[in-house]
C-alpha positions as CSV (number, residue, x, y, z in Angstrom):
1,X,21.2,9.1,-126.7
2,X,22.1,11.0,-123.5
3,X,25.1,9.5,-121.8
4,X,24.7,9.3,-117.8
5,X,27.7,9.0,-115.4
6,X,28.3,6.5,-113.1
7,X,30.0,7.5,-109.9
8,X,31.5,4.8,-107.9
9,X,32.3,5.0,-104.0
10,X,35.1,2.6,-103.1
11,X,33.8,0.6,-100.0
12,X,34.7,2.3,-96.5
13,X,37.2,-0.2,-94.9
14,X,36.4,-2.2,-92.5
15,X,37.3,-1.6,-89.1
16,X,37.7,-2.6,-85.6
17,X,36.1,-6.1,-86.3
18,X,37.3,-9.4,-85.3
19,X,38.9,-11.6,-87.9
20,X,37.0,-14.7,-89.0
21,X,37.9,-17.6,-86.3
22,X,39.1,-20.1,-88.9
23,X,42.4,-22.2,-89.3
24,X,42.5,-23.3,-86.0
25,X,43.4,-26.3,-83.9
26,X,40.3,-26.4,-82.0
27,X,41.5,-29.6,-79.6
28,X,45.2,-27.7,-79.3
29,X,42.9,-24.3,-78.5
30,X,40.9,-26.3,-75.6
31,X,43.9,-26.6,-72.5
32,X,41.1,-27.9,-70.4
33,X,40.0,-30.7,-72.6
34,X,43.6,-31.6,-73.3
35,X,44.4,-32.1,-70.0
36,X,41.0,-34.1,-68.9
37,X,42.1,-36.4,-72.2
38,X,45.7,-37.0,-70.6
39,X,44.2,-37.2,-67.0
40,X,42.2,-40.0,-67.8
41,X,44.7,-42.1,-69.6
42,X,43.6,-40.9,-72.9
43,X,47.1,-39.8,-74.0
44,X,47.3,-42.4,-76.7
45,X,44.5,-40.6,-78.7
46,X,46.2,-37.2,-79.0
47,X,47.1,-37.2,-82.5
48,X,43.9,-38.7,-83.4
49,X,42.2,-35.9,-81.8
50,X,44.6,-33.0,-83.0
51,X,43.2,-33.7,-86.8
52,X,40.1,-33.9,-85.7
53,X,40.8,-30.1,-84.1
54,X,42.3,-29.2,-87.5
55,X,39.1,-30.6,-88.9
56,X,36.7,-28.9,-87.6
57,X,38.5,-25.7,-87.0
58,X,38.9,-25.4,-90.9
59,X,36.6,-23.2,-92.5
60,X,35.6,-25.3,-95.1
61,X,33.9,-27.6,-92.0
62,X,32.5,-23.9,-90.1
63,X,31.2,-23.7,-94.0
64,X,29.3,-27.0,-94.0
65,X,27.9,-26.5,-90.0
66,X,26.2,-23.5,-91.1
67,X,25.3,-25.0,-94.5
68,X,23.4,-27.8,-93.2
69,X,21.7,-25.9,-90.4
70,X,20.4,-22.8,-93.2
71,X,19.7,-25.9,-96.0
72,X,17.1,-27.9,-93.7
73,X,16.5,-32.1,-94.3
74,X,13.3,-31.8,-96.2
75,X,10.5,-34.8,-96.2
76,X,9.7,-36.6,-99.0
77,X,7.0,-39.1,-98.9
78,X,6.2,-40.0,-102.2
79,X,8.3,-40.5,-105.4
80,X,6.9,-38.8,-108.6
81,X,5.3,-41.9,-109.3
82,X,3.3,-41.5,-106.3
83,X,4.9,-45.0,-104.5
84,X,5.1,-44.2,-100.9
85,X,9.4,-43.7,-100.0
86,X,9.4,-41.9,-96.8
87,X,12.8,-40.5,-97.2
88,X,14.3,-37.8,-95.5
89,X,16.8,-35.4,-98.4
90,X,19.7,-34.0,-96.6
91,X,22.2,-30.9,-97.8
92,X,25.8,-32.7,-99.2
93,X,27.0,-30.7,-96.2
94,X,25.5,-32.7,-93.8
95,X,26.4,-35.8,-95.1
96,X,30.1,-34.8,-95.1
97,X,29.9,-34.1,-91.7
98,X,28.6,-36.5,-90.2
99,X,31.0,-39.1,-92.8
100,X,33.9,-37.0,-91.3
101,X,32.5,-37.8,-87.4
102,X,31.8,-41.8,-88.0
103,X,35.5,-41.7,-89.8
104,X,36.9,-40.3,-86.5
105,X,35.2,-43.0,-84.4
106,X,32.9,-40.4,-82.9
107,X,30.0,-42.7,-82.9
108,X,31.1,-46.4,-81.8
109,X,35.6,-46.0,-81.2
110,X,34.9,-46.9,-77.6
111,X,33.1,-49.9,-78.3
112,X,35.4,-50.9,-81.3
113,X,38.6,-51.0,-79.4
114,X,38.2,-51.1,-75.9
115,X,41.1,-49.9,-73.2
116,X,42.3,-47.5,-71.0
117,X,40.4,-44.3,-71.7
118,X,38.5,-45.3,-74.9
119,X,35.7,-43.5,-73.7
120,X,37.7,-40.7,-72.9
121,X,39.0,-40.5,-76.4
122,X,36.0,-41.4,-78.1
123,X,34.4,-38.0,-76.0
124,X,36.6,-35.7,-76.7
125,X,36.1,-36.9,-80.3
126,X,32.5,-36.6,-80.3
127,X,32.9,-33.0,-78.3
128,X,35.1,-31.7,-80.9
129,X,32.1,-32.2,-83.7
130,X,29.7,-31.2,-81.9
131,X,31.2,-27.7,-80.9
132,X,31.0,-26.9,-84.6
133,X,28.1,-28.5,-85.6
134,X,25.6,-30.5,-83.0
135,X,22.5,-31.7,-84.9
136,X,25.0,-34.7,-86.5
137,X,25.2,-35.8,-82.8
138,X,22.2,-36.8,-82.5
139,X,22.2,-40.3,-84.6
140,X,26.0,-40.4,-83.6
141,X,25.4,-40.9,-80.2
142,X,22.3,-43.4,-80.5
143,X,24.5,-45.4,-82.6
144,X,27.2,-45.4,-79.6
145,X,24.3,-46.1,-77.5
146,X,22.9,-49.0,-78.4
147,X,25.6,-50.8,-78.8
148,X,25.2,-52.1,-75.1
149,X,21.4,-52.2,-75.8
150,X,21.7,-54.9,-78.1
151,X,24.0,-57.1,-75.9
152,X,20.5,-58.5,-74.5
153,X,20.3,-60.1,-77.8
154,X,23.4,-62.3,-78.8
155,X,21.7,-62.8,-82.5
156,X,20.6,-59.6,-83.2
157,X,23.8,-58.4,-81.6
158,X,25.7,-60.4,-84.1
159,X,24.0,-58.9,-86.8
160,X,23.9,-55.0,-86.2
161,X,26.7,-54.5,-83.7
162,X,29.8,-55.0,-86.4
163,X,27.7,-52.4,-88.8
164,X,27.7,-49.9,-86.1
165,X,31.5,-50.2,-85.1
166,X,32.3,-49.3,-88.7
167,X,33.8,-46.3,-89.8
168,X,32.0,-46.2,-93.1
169,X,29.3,-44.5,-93.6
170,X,26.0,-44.5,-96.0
171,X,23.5,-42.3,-96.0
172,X,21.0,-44.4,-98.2
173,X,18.1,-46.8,-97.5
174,X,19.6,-49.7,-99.4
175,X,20.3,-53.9,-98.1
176,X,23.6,-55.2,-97.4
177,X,25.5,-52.1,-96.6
178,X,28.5,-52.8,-93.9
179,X,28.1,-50.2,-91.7
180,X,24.9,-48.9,-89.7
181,X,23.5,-46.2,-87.6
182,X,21.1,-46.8,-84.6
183,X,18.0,-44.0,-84.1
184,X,15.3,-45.1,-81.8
185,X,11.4,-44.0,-81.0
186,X,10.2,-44.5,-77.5
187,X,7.8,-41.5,-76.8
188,X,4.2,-41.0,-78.1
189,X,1.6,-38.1,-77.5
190,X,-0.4,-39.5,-74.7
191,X,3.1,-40.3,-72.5
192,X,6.2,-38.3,-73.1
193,X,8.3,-39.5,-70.7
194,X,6.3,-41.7,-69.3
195,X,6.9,-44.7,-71.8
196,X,5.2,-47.1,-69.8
197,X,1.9,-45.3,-71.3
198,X,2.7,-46.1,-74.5
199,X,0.0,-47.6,-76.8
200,X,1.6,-48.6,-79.8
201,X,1.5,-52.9,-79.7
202,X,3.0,-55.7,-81.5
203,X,1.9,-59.2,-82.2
204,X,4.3,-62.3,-82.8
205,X,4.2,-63.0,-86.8
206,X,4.6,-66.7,-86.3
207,X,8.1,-66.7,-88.0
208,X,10.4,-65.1,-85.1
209,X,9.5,-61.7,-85.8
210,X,6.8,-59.3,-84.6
211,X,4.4,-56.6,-86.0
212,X,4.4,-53.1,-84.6
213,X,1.3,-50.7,-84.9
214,X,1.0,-47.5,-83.7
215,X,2.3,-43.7,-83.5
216,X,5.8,-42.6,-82.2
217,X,5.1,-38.6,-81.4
218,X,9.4,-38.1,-81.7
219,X,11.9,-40.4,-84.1
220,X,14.8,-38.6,-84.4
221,X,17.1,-39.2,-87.4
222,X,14.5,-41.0,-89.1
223,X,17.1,-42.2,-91.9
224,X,19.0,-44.5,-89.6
225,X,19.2,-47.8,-90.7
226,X,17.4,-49.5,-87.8
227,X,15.5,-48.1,-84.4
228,X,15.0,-49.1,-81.0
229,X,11.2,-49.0,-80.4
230,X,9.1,-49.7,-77.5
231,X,5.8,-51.0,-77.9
232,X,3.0,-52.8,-75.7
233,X,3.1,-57.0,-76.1
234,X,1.0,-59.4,-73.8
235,X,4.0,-59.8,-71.9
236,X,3.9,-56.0,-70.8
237,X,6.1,-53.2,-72.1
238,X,9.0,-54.4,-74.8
239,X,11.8,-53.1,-76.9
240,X,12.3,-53.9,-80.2
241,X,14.8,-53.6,-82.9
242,X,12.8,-51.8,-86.3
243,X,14.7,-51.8,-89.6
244,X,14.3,-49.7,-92.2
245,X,15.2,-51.9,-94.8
246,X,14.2,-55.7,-94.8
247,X,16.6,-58.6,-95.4
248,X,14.7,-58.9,-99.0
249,X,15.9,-55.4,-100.0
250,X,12.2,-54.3,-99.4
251,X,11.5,-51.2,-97.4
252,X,10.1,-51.9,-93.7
253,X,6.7,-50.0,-92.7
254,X,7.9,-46.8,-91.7
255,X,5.2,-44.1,-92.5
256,X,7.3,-40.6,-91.4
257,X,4.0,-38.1,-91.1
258,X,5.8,-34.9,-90.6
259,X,9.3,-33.4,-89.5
260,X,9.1,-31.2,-86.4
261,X,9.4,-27.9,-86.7
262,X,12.3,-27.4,-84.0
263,X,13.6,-24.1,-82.1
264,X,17.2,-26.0,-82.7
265,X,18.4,-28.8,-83.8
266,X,17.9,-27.7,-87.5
267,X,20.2,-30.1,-88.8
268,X,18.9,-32.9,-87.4
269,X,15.4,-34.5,-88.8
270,X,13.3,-35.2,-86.3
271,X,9.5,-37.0,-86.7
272,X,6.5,-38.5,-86.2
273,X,6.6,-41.8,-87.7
274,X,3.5,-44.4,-87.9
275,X,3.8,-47.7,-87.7
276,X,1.4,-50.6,-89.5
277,X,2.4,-54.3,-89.0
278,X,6.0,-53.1,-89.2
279,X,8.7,-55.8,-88.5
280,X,10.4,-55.6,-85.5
281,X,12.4,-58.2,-83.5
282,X,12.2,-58.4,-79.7
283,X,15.6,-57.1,-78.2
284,X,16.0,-58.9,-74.6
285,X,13.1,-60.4,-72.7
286,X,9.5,-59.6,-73.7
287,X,7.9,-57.6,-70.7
288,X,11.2,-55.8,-70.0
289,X,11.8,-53.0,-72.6
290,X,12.6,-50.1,-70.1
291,X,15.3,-52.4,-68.6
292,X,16.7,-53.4,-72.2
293,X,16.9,-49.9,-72.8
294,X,18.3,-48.8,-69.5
295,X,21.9,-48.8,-70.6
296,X,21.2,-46.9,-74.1
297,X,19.5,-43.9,-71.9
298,X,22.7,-43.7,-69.5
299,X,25.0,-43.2,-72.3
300,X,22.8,-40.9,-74.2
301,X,22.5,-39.1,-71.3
302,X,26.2,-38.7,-70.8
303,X,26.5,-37.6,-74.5
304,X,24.1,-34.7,-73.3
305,X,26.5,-33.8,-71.1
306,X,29.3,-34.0,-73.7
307,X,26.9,-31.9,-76.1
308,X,26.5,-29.1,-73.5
309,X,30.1,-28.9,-72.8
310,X,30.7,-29.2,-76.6
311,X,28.7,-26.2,-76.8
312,X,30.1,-24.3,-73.9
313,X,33.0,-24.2,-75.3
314,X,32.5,-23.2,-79.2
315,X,30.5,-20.5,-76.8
316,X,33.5,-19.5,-74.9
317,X,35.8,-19.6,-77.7
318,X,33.8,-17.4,-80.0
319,X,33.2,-14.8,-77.0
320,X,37.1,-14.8,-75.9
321,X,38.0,-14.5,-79.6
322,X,35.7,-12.0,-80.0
323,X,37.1,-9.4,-77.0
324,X,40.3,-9.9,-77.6
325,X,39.9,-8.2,-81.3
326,X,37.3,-5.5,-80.5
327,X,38.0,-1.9,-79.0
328,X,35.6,0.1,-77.3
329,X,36.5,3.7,-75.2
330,X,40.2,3.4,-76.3
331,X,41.0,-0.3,-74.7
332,X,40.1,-3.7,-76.5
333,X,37.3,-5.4,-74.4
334,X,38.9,-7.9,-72.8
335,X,41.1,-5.4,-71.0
336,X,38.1,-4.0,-69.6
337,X,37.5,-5.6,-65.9
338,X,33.5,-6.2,-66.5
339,X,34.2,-7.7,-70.0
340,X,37.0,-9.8,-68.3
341,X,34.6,-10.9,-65.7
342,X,32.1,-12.2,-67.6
343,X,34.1,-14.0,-70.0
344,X,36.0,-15.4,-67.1
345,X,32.9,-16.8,-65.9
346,X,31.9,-18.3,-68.8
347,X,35.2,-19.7,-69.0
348,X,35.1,-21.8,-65.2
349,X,31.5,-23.0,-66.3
350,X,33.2,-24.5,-69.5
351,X,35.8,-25.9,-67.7
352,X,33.7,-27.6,-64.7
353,X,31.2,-28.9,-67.8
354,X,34.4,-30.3,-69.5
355,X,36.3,-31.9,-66.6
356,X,32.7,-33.8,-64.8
357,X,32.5,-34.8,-68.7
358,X,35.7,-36.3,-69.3
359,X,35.7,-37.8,-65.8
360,X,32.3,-39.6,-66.6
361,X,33.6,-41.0,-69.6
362,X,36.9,-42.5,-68.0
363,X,33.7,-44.1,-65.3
364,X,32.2,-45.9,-68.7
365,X,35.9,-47.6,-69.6
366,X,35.6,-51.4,-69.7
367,X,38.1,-51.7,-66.8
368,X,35.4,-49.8,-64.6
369,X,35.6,-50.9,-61.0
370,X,32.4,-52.1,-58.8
371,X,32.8,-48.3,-57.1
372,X,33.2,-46.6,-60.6
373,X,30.4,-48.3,-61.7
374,X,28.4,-47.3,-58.6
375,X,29.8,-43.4,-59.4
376,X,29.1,-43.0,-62.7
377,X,25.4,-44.2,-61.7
378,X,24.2,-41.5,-59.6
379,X,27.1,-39.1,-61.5
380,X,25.5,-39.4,-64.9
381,X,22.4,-38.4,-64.2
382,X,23.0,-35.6,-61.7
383,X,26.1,-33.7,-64.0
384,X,23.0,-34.4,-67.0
385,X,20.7,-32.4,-64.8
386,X,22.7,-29.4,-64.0
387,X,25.4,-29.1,-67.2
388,X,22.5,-29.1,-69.6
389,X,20.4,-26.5,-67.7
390,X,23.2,-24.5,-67.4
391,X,23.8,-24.4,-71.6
392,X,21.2,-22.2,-72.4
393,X,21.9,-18.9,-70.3
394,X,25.5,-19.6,-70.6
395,X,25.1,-19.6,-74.8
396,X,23.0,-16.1,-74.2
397,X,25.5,-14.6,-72.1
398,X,28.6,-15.2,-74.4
399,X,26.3,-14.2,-77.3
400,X,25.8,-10.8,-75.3
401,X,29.8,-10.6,-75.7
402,X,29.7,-10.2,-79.4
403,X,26.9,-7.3,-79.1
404,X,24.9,-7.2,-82.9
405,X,26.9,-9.3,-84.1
406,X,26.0,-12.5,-81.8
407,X,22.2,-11.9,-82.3
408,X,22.6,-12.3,-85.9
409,X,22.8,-15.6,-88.1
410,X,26.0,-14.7,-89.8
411,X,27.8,-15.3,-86.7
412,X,27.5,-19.1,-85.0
413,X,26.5,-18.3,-81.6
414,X,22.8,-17.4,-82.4
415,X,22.6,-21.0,-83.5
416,X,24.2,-22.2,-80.4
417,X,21.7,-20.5,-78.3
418,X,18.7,-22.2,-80.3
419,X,21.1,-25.7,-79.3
420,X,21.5,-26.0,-75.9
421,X,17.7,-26.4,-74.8
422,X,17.6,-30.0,-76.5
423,X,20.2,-31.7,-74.3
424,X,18.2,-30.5,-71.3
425,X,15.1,-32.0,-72.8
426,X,16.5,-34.9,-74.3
427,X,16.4,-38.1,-72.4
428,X,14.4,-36.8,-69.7
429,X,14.0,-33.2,-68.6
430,X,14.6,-31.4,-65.7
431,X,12.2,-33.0,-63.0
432,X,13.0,-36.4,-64.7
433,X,16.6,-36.6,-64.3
434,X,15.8,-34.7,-60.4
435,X,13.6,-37.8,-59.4
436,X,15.6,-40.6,-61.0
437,X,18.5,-39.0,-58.4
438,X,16.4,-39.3,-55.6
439,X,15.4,-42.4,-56.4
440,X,19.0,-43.7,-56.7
441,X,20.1,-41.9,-53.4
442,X,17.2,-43.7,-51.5
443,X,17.9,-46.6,-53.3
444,X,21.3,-47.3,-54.2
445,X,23.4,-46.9,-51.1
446,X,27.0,-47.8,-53.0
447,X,26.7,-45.3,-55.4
448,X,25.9,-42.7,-52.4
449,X,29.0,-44.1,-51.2
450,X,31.2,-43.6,-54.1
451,X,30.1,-40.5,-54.8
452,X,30.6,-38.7,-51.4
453,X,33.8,-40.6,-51.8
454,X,34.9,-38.5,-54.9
455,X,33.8,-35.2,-52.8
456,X,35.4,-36.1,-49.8
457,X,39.1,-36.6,-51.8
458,X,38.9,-32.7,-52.1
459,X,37.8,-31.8,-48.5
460,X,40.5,-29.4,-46.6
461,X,41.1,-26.9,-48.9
462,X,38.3,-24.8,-49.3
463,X,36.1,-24.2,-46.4
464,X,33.6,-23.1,-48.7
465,X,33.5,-26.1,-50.0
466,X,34.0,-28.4,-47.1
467,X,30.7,-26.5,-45.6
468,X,28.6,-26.8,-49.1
469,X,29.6,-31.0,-48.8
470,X,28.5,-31.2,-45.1
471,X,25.1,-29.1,-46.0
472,X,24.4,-32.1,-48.6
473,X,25.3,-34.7,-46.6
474,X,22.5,-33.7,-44.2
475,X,19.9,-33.0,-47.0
476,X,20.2,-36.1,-48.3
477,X,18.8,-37.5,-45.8
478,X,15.6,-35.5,-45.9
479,X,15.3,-35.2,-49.0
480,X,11.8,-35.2,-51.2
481,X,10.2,-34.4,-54.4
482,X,9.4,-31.1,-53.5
483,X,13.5,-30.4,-52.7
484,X,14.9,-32.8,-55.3
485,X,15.8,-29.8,-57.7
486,X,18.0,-27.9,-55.6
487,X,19.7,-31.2,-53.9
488,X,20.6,-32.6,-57.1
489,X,22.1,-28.8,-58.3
490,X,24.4,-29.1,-55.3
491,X,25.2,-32.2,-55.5
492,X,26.1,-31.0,-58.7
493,X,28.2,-28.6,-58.2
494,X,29.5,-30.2,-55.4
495,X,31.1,-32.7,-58.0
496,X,32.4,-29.6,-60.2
497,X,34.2,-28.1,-57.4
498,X,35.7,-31.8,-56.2
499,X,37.7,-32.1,-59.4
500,X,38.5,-28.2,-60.3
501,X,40.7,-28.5,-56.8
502,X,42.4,-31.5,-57.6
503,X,43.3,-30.9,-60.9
504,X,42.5,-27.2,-62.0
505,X,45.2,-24.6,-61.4
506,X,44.6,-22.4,-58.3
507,X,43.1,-19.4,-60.1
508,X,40.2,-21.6,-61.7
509,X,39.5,-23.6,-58.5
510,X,39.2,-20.6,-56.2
511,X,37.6,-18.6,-58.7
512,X,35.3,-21.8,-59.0
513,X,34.8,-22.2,-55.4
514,X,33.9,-18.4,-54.7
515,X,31.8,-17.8,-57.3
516,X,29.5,-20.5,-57.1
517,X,29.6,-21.8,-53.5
518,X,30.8,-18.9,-51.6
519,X,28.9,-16.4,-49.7
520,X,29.2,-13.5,-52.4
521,X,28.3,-15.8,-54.9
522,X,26.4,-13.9,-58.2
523,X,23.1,-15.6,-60.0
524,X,24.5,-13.9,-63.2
525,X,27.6,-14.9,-65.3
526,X,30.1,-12.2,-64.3
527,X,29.0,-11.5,-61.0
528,X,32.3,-13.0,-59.4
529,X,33.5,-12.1,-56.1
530,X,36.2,-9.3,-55.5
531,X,39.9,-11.5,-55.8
532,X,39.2,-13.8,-58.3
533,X,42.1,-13.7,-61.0
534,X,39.6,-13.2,-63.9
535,X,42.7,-12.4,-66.2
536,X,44.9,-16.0,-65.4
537,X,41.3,-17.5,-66.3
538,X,40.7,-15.4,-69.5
539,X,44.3,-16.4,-70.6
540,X,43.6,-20.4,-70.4
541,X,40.4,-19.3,-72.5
């Protein structure tokens, strides 16, 4: 037989490429959310929250973010018997994440053990997770969520609220497990986010329970263990608490239809769900659902905020990492001045999204005063309007940074682009959140008044600034739907620039200041004006 030769070609090294971002700290890496966690009294937590950096930095935890995004929940609706289950099969990788997020307190810490800064602690927690991998988030912070929720009901409070403050967790359907996590279905088809068109009703059983029927057009994390639902009662508009799994062991009515085919999120199952004579039980007064649920949406609305800063940073960090090892025409990028521009800009918008997010969570601490209160009101909603818009471009642009690389899969910030959209949609989009501000400022005079109070402590400084406060001042008083959008985005910015003078170094504030409220400010990330110390701001990168 004819012999043939093989010639092998040992493999061209690999060159001018940056090193796998593994092994890190990623809480010890983040000098801005270290210094908003001891700022707001949240010093106590800093070991906690180092292991938690060690976690996620690890590249066995990188290994099961990407895992569990590429290896997608998958419906199944029938066992091979052909009984109806409606069970939702996650990747092993997804369940060890989100295990490792409810051991850390992620979801319910705050609520658990309440002081000084639990909130804080309990963010930076939940932030840390979500920079690596988001979609776990979702159930995580519904669970944190409705804990207040349920306080309208002392009995059902009794019985669900000690489930969700565990740090166990159990991914399966099953009766008299210790430990709980909270999902919940308000919108349908015909409303979106206008609940109070929703169809779906229920009927009193007789027995102290109700009957639900009807279609829920989003259910997120359709494996939680119970759900907050709205539906339709002769009362008017109610919420209602939907488990899963009965008290008998039997499976409630819960007929998932499909999962949505999501631009993000891929982790996270999201459905439609029916629902036919399902057992709920009527959380707070019948007639008053969007009021029971009031408190839920704030806090999911700040975790939005948290999620978008989360995901600033895990953009920031791969982009700084990223110049810092990669040469082009003789110099590494980041000693390039556009290069250092742009990742300094990205760099001040993930530090202004961090700092309005940690000092929003300090606002949610059970020792809140009347005025925090007040603040956090018209805060919440106004940093949840402009922080989660701003995710999306600011995910493109540090993707840009990588070149091929960041448009590929292989690298995490394609992903994180996909991400960021969701927390701008989630609990209500853009002209949502714009109206419930104006509504509040025409509405709410105190928290106005605390609000302008926590702008005015960094007037005197910055003329740029001092002018951009007195310009809102005056459109608040004029304002309308049609100029909701860009009152709330300085009002927003406004906020960012207040607490990057007080408490960010020099080079950040006036780097801050001049690029998004002077007059050469840019519409692009790295169009900063001439002066600004982009190197200092790399360097805290």
């Amino acid at each position: 037989m004819p012999t043939h030769t093989v010639v092998t070609q040992a493999a061209a090294p690999v060159l001018n490429q940056a090193p796998p971002r593994v092994g890190l700290d990623e809480f010890a890496a983040n000098l801005p959310l270290r210094e908003a966690v001891q700022r707001y009294d949240g010093e106590w937590a800093v070991s906690d929250l180092a292991a938690v950096g060690r976690l996620v930095g690890s590249a066995d935890f990188q290994a099961d973010a990407e895992r569990a995004n590429v290896r997608e929940p998958q419906l199944r609706t029938f066992d091979r018997w052909g009984a109806r289950v409606d069970e939702v099969d996650y990747d092993e990788s997804y369940h060890r994440i989100i295990r490792e997020a409810v051991a850390a307190g992620a979801h319910t810490a705050a609520w658990a053990e309440p002081r000084p800064g639990a909130n804080v602690a309990r963010a930076a927690t939940f932030m840390l997770f979500a920079q690596v991998e988001p979609g776990h988030a979702c159930p995580v912070s519904m669970s944190h969520a409705a804990v207040p929720a349920l306080a309208a009901s002392p009995e059902l409070a009794a019985e669900w609220v000690p489930r969700l403050l565990s740090r166990e967790y159990d991914g399966r359907l099953t009766a008299g497990k210790p430990s709980a996590l909270f999902g919940m279905a308000m919108t349908e088809k015909q409303g979106g986010s206008d609940v109070r068109a929703n169809t779906t009703r229920a009927l009193a059983d007789g027995d102290g329970g109700w009957l639900l029927t009807g279609h829920k057009w989003f259910c997120s994390a359709p494996m939680s263990d119970a759900f907050l639902v709205l539906a339709q009662t002769a009362g008017g508009l109610s919420c209602f608490v939907v488990p899963r799994v009965l008290e008998d062991g039997t499976r409630n009515v819960f007929l998932i239809q499909r999962l949505k085919d999501k631009l993000g999120n891929r982790s996270n199952a999201s459905s439609e769900i029916e629902l036919a004579d399902t057992v709920g039980y009527l959380l707070g007064e019948e007639g008053r659902g969007v009021r029971t649920i009031l408190e839920m949406v704030n806090r999911t609305r700040l975790d939005c905020v948290l999620g978008s800063a989360a995901g600033m940073r895990q953009a920031v960090a791969e982009a700084a990492w990223h110049v810092r090892h990669r040469a082009a025409f003789g110099r590494r990028l980041v000693e390039q001045p556009a290069m250092t521009a742009v990742v300094a800009d990205l760099a001040l918008e993930s530090e202004a999204a961090t700092a309005v997010a940690l000092r929003l969570a300090r606002a949610h601490d059970d020792d809140a005063t009347d005025a925090e209160v007040a603040f956090r009101r018209l805060a919440t909603a106004v940093s949840k309007y402009w922080v989660c818009k701003r995710g999306p471009g600011h995910a493109y642009e540090a993707m840009e940074c990588l070149g091929g690389n960041g448009y590929t899969e292989a690298f995490p910030l394609a992903r994180r682009y996909r991400e960021q959209p969701v927390m701008a949609i989630w609990e209500g989009s853009g002209n949502v959140i714009a109206l419930d501000v104006l509504r509040a400022l025409g509405r709410e005079p105190a928290s106005v008044e605390a609000f302008d109070a926590e702008l005015a402590a960094a007037r005197g400084t910055h003329a740029a600034f001092d002018t951009h406060h007195d310009r809102l001042r005056r459109a608040i008083a004029s304002a309308d739907e049609s100029t909701a959008r860009g009152l709330v985005a300085g009002l927003a910015l406004a906020l960012q620039a207040s607490l990057l003078i007080r408490h960010a170094p020099a080079a950040v504030a006036d780097a801050f200041v001049a690029g998004r409220l002077g007059p050469d400010r840019g519409s692009l990330h790295g169009e900063l004006p001439a002066g600004v110390d982009a190197t200092a701001i790399v360097a805290r990168a």
